[in-house]
N, CA and C atoms as a LAMMPS dump frame, in Angstrom:
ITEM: TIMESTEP
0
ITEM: NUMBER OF ATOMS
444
ITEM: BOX BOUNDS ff ff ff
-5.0000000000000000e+02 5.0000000000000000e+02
-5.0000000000000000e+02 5.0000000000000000e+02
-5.0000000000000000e+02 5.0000000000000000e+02
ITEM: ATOMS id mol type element x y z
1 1 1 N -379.388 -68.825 220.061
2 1 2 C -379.074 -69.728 218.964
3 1 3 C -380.123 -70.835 218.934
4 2 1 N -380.79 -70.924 217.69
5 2 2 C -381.629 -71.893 217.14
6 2 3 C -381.646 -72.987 216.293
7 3 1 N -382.086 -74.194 216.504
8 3 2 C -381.069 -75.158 215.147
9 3 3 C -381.77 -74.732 213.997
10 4 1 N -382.58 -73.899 213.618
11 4 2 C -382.551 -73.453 212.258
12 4 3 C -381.645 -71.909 212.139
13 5 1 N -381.173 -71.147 212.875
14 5 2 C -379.896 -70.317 212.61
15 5 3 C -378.563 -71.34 212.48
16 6 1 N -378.165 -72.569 213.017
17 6 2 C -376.984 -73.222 212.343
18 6 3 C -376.528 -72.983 210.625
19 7 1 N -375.99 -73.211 210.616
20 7 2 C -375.024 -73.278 209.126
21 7 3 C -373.775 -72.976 209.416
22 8 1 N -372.933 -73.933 208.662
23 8 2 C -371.277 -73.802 208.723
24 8 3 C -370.776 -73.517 208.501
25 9 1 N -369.732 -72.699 209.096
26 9 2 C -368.474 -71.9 208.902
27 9 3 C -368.367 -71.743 207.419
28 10 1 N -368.03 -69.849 207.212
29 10 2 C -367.73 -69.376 206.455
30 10 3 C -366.946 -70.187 205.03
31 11 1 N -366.822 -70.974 204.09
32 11 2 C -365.888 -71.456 203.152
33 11 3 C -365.402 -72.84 203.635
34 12 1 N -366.182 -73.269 204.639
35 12 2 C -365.892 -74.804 205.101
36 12 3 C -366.735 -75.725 203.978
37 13 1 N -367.793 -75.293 203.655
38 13 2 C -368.837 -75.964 202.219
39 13 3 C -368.614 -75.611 200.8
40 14 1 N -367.97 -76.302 199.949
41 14 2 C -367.95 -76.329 198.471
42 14 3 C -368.659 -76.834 198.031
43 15 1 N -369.095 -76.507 197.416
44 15 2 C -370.235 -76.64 195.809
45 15 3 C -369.536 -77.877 195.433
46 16 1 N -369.887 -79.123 194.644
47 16 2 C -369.164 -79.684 193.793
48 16 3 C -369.034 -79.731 192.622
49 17 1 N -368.268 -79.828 191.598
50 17 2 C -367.618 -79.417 190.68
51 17 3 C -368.065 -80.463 189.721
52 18 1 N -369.309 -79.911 189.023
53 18 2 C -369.461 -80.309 187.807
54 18 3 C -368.747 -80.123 186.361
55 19 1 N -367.888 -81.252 186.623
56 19 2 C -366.771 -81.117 185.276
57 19 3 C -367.819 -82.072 183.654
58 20 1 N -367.369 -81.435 182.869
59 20 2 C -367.896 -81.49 181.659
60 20 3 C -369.176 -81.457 181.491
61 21 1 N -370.015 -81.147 182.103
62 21 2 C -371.203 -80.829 181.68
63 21 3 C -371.765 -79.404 181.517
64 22 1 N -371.146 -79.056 179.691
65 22 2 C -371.687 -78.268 178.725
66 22 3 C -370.427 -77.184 179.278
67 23 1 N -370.684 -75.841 178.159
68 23 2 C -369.561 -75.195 177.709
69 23 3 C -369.258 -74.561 179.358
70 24 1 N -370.218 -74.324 180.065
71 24 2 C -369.606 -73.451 181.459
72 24 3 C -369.16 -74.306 182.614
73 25 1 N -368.656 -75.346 182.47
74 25 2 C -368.033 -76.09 182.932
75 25 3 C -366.123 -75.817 182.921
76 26 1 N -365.694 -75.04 181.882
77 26 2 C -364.637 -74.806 181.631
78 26 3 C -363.858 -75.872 180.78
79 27 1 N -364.768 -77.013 180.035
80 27 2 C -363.614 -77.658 179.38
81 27 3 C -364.404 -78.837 178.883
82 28 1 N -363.721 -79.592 177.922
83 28 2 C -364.58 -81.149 177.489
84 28 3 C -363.657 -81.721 177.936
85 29 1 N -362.675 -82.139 178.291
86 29 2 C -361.857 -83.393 178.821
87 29 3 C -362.039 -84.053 180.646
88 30 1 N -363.101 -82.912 181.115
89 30 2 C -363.21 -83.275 182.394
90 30 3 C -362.104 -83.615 183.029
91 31 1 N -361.044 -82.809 182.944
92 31 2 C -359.905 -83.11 183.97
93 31 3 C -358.779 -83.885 183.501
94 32 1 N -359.106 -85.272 182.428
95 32 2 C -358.6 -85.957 182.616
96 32 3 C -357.508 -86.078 181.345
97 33 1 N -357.272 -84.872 180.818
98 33 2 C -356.096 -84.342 179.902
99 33 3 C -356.704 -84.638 178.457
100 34 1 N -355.923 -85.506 177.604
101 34 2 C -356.634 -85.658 176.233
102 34 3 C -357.045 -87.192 175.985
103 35 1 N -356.744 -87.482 174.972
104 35 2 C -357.313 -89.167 174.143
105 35 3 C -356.47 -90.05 174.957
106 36 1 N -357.351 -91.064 175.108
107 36 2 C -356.237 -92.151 175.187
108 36 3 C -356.438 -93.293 176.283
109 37 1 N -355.943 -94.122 176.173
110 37 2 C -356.629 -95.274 177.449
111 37 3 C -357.061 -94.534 178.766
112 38 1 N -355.973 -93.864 179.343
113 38 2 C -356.417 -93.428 180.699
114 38 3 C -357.905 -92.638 180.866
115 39 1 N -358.281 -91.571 179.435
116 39 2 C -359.503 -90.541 179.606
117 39 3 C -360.869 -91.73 179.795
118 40 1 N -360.488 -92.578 179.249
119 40 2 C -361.248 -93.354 179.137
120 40 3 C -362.33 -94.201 180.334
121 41 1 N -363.425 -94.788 180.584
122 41 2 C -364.518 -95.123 181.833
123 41 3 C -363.348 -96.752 182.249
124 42 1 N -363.411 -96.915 182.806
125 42 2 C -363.1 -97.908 183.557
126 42 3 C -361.286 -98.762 183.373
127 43 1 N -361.131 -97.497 183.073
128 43 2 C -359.45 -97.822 183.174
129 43 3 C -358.845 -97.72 184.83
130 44 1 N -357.79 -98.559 184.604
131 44 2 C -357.403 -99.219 185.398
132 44 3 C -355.875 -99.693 185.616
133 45 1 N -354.836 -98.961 185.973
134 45 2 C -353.408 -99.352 186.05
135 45 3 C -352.697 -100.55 186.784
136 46 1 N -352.208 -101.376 186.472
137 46 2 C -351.487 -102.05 187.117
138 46 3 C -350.756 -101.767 188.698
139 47 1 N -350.697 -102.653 189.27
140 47 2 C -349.954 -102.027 190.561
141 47 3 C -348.54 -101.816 190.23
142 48 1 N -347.748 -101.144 190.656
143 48 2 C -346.146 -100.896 190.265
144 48 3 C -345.475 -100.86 189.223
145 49 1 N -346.901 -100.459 188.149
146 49 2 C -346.96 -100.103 186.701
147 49 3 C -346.107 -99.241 186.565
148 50 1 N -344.975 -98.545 185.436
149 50 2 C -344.404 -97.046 185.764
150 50 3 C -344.382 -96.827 184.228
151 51 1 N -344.955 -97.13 183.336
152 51 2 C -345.514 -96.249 181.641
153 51 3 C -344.2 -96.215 181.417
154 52 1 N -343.877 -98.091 181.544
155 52 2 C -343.024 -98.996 180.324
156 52 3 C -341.691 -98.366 180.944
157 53 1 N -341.047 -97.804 182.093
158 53 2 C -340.059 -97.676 182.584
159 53 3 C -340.297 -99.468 183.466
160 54 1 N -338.54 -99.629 183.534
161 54 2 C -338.243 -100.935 184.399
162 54 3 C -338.778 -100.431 185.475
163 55 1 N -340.029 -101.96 185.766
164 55 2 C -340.355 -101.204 187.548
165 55 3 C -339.198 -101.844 188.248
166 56 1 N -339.889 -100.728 189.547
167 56 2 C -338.558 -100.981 190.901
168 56 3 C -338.278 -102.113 191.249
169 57 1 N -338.987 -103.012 191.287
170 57 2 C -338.85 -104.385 191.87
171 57 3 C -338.426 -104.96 191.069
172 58 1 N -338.113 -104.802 189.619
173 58 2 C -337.144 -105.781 188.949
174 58 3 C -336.201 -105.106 188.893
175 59 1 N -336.087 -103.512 189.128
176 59 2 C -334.636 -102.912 189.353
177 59 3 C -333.648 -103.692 190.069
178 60 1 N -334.408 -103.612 191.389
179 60 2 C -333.67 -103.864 192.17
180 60 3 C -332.871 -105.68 192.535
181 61 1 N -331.879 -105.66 193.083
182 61 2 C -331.116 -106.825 193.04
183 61 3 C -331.873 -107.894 193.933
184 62 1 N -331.835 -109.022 193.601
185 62 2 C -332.511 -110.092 194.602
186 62 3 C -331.173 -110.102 195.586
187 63 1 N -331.506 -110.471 197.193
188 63 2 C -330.425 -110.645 197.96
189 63 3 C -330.733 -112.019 198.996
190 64 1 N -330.304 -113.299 199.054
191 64 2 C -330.303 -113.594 200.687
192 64 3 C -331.67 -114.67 200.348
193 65 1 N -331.508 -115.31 201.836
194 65 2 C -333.032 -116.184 201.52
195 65 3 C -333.271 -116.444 202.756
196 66 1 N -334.507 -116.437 203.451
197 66 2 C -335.32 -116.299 204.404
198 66 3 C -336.17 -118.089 204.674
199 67 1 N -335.362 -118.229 205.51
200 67 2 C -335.59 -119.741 206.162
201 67 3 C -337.58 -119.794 206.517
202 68 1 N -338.126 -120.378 205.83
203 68 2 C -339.441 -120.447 207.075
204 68 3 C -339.501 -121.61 207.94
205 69 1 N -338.664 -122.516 207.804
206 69 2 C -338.662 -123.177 208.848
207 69 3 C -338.184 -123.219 210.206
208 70 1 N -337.191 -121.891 209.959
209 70 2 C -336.031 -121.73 211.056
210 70 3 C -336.616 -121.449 212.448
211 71 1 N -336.72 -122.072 213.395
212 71 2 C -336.553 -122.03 214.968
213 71 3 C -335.507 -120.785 215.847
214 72 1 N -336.357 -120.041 215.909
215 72 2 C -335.69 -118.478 216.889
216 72 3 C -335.969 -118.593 218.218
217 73 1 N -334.275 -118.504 218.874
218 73 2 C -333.866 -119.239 220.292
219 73 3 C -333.519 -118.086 220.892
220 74 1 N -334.069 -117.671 222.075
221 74 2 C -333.436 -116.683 223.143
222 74 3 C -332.914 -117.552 223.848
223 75 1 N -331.433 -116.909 223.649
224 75 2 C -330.05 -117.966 223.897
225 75 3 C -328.955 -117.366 225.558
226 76 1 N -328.696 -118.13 225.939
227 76 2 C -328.257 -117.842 227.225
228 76 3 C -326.942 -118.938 227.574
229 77 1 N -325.846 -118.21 227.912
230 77 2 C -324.81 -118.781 227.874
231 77 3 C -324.279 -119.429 229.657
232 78 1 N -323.716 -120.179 229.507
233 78 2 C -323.28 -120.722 231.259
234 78 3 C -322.835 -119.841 231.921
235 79 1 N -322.115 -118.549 231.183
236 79 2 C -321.609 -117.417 231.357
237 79 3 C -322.429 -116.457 232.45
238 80 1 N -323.695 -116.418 231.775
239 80 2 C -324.595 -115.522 232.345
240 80 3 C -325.545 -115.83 233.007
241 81 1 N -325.757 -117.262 233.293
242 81 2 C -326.581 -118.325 234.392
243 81 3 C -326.008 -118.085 235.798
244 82 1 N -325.331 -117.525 236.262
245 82 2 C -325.047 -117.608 237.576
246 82 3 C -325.903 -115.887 237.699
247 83 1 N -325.245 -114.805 236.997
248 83 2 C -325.86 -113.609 237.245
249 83 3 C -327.162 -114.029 237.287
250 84 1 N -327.74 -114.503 236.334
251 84 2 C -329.188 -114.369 236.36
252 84 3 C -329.889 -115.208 237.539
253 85 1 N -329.573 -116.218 237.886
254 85 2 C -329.855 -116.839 238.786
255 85 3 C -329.559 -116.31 240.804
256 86 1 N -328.339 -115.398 240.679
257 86 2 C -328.588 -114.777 241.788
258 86 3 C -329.303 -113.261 241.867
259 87 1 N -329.423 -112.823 240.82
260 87 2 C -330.071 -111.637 240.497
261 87 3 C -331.429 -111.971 240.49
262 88 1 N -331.679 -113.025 240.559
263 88 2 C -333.495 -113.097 240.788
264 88 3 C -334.013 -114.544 241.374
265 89 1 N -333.05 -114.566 242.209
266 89 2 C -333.221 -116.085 243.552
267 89 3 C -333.992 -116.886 242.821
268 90 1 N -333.606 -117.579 241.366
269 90 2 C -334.719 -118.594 241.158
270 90 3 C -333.744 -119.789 241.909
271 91 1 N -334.767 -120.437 242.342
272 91 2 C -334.343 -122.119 242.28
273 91 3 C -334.736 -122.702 241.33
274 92 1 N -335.191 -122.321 240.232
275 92 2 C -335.766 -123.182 238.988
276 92 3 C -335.985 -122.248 237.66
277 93 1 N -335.073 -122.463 236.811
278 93 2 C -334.547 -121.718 235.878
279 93 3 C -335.597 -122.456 234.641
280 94 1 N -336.633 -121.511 234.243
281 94 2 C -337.776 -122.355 233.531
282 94 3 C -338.341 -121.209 233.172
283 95 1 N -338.971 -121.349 231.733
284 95 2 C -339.556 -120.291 230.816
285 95 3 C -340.761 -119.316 232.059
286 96 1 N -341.424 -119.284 232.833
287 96 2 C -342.4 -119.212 233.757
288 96 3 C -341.366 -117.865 234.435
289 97 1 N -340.537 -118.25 235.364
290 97 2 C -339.503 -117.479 236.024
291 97 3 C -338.741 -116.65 234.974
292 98 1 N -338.471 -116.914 233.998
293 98 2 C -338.098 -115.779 233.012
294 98 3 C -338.902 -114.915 232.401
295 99 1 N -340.036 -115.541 232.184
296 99 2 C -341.201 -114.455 231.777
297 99 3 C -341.495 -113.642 232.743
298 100 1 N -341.686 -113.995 233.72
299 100 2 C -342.053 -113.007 235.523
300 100 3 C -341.189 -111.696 235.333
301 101 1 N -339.531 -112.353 235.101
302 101 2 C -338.735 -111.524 235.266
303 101 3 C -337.897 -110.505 234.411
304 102 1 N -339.311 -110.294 233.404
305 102 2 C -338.965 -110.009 232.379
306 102 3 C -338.079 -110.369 231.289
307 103 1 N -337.57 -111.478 231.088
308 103 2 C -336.132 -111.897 230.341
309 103 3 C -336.578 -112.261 228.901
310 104 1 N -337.61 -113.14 228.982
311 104 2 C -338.282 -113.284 227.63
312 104 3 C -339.518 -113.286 227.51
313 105 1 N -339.956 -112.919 226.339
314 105 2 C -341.913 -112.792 226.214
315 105 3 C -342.505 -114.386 226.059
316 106 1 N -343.874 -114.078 226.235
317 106 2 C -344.415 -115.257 226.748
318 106 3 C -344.183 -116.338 225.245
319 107 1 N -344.214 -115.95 224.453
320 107 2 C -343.89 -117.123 223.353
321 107 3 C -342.514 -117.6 222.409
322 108 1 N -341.245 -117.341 223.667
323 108 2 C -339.847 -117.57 222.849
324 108 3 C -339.962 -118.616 223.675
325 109 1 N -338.778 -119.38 222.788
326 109 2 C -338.326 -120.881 222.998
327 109 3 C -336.735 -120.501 223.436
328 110 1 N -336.286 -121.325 224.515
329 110 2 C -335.043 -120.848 225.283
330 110 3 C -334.093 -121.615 225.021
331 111 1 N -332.944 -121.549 224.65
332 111 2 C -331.966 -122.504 224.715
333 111 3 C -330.396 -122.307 225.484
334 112 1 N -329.908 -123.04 226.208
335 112 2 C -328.38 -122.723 226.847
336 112 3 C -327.516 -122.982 226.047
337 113 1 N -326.185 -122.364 225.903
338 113 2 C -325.105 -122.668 225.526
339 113 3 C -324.054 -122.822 226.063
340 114 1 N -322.78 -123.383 226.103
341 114 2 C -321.619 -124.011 226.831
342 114 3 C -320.945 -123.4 226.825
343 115 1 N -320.835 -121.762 226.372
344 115 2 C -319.9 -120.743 226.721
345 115 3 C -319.841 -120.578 228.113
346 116 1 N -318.873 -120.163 229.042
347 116 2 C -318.46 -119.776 229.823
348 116 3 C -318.557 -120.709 231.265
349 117 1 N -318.434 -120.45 232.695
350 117 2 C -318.131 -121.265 233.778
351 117 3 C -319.492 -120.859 234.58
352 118 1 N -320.042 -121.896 234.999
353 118 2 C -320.958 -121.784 236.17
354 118 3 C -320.661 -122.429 237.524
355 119 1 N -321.041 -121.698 238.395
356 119 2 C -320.675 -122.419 239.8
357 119 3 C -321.793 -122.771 240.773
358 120 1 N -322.97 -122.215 240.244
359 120 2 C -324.167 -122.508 240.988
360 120 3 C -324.65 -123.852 241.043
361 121 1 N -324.77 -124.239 241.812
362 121 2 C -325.634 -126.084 242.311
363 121 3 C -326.799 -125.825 242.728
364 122 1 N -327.418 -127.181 242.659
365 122 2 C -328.614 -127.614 242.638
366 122 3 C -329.604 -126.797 242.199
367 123 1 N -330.024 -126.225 240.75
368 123 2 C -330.464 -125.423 240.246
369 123 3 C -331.621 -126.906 238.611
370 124 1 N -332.305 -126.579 238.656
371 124 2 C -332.848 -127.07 238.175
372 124 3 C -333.833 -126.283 236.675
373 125 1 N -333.256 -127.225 235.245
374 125 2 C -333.156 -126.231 234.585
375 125 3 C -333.986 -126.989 233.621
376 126 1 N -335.422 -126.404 232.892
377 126 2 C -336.745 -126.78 232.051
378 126 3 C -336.244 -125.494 230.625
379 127 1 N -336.074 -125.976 229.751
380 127 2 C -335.583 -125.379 228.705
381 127 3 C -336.162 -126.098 227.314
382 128 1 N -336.173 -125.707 226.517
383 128 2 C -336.543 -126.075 225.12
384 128 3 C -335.508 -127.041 224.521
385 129 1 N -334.634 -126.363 224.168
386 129 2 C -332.978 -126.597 223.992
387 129 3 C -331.517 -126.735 224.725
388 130 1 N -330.836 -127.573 224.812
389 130 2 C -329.446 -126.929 225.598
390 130 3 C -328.569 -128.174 224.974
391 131 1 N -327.309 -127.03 224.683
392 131 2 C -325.894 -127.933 224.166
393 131 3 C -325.506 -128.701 225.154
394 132 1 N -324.982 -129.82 223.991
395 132 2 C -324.229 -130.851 224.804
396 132 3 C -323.405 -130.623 225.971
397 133 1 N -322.074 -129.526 225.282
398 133 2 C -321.669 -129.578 226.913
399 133 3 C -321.923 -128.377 227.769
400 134 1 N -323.256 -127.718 227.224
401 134 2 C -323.689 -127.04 228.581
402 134 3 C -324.506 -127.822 229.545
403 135 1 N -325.142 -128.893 229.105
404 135 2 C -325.79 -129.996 230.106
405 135 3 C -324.312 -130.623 230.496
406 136 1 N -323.887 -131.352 230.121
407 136 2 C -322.512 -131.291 230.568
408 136 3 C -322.184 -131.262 232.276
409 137 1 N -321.907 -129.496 231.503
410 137 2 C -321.339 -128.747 232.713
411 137 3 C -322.29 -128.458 234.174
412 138 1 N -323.424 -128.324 233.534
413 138 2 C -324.819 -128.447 234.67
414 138 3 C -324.678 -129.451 235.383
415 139 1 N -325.405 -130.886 234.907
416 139 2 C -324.787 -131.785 235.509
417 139 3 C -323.366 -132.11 236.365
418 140 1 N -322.247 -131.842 235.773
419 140 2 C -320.523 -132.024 236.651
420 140 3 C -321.408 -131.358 237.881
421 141 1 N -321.969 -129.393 237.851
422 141 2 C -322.244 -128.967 239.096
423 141 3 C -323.384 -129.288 239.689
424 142 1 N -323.924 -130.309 239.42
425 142 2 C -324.945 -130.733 240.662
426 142 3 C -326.272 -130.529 240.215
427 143 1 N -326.457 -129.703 238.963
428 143 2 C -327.717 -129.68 238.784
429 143 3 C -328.7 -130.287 238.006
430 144 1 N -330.115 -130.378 237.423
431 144 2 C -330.276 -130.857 236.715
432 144 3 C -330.997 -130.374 235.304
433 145 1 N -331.279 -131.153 234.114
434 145 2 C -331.894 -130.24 232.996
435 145 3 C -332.925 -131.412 232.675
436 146 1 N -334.022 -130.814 232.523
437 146 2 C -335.292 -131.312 231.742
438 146 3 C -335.869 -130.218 230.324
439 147 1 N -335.909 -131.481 229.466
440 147 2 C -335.816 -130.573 227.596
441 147 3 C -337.776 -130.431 227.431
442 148 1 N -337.847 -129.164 227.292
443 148 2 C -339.957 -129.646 226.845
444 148 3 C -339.84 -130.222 225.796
């Protein structure tokens, strides 16, 4: 084999298809059916145009409204501060030690809530957010909270 014996596979190469130029071409409309804006050079459809049917997007119903200011909290209850805290020996319950331990990704903001009973002391707790009486209840047990 020589690179002048190359050439490619059997029916892998088409000719290209000279549409409308002259009668053995098979046709004068070049493809593009009969008269009318579309046959036409530099036409151009609208996006989500549908040829004067209601488009979809005004079909459809508006629903609901989407806050952009809203603040998204990976939320953790007093409930589940003791599991988590003996399930992964922190002494210091802080975005750093939760990221390690897989709990949240490196850019959520954390906040506690005052659901349920904790019994763990001297635990020291760096959080974004935390309810009134889940500091509260931290504090009664001995520990403490610092807000970033």
């Amino acid at each position: 084999m020589q690179l002048h014996n190359l050439k490619p596979a059997e029916g892998a190469v088409h000719s290209k298809k000279r549409v409308a130029r002259g009668e053995g071409s098979g046709g004068t409309t070049a493809g593009k059916g009969n008269k009318g804006q579309q046959s036409r050079t530099g036409y151009q459809s609208k996006k989500g145009h549908e040829g004067g049917q209601m488009p979809i997007q005004r079909r459809m119903p508006k629903r609901g409204f989407k806050n952009r200011n809203r603040v998204e909290y990976v939320v953790f209850n007093l409930g589940q501060l003791d599991t988590i805290i003996s399930k992964y020996e922190l002494k210091e319950f802080n975005l750093d030690n939760l990221y390690v331990n897989g709990l949240i990704n490196r850019t959520a903001l954390v906040k506690i809530l005052g659901n349920g009973e904790m019994s763990k002391t001297d635990v020291k707790f760096v959080v974004n957010a935390i309810s009134e009486k889940a500091k509260a209840a931290i504090e009664s047990a001995g520990g403490t909270v610092e807000i970033l």
